[in-house]
C-alpha positions as CSV (number, residue, x, y, z in Angstrom):
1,X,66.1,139.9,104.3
2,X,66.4,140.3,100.5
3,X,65.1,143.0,99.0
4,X,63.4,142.8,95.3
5,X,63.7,145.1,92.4
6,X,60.7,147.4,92.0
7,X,58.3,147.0,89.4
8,X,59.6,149.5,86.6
9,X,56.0,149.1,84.7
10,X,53.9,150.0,87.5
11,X,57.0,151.7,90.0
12,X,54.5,150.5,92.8
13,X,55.3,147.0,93.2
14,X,58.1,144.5,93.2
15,X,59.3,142.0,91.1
16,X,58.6,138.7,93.0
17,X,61.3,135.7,91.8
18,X,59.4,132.0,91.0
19,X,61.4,129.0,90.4
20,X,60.4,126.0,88.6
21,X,61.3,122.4,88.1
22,X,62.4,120.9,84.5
23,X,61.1,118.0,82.4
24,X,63.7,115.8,84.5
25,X,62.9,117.2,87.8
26,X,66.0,119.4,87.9
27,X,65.1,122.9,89.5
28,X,65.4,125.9,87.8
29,X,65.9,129.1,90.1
30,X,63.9,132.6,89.0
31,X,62.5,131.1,86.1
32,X,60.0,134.0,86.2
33,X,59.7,137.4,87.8
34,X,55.9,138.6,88.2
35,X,54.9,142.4,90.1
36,X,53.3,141.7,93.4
37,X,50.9,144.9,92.8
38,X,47.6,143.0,91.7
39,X,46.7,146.0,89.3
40,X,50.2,145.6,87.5
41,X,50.5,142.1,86.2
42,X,53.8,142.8,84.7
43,X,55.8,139.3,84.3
44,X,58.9,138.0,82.8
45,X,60.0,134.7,82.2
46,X,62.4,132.3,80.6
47,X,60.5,129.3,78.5
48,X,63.0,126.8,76.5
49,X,65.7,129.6,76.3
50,X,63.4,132.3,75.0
51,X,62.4,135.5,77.6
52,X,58.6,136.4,77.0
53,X,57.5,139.6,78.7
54,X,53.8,140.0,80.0
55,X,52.1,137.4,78.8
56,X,48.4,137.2,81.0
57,X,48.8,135.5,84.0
58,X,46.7,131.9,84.8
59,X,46.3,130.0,87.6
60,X,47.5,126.1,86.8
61,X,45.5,123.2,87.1
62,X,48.7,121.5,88.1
């Protein structure tokens, strides 16, 4: 089993990885790490080469 970094916003949860898929399907691996502690909301992710840091979590419509 893997274990996950903890959360060093909240230091209650941990940082869950997401991957992703490209524009030309290829997959992209841990494109984003969001805190599994609902209260937390901390997130990072990588978007076109640039790292953004908590920006307010959506559902998609996808």
């Amino acid at each position: 089993m893997k274990e996950f970094p903890t959360c060093l916003q909240c230091e209650k949860g941990v940082l869950l990885p997401l991957s992703d898929y490209g524009r030309d399907g290829a997959p992209i691996q841990y494109k984003a790490w969001v805190c599994n502690n609902p209260h937390c909301g901390f997130n990072i992710r990588i978007d076109n080469g640039e790292i953004s840091l908590g920006r307010p979590l959506i559902q998609s419509s996808k």
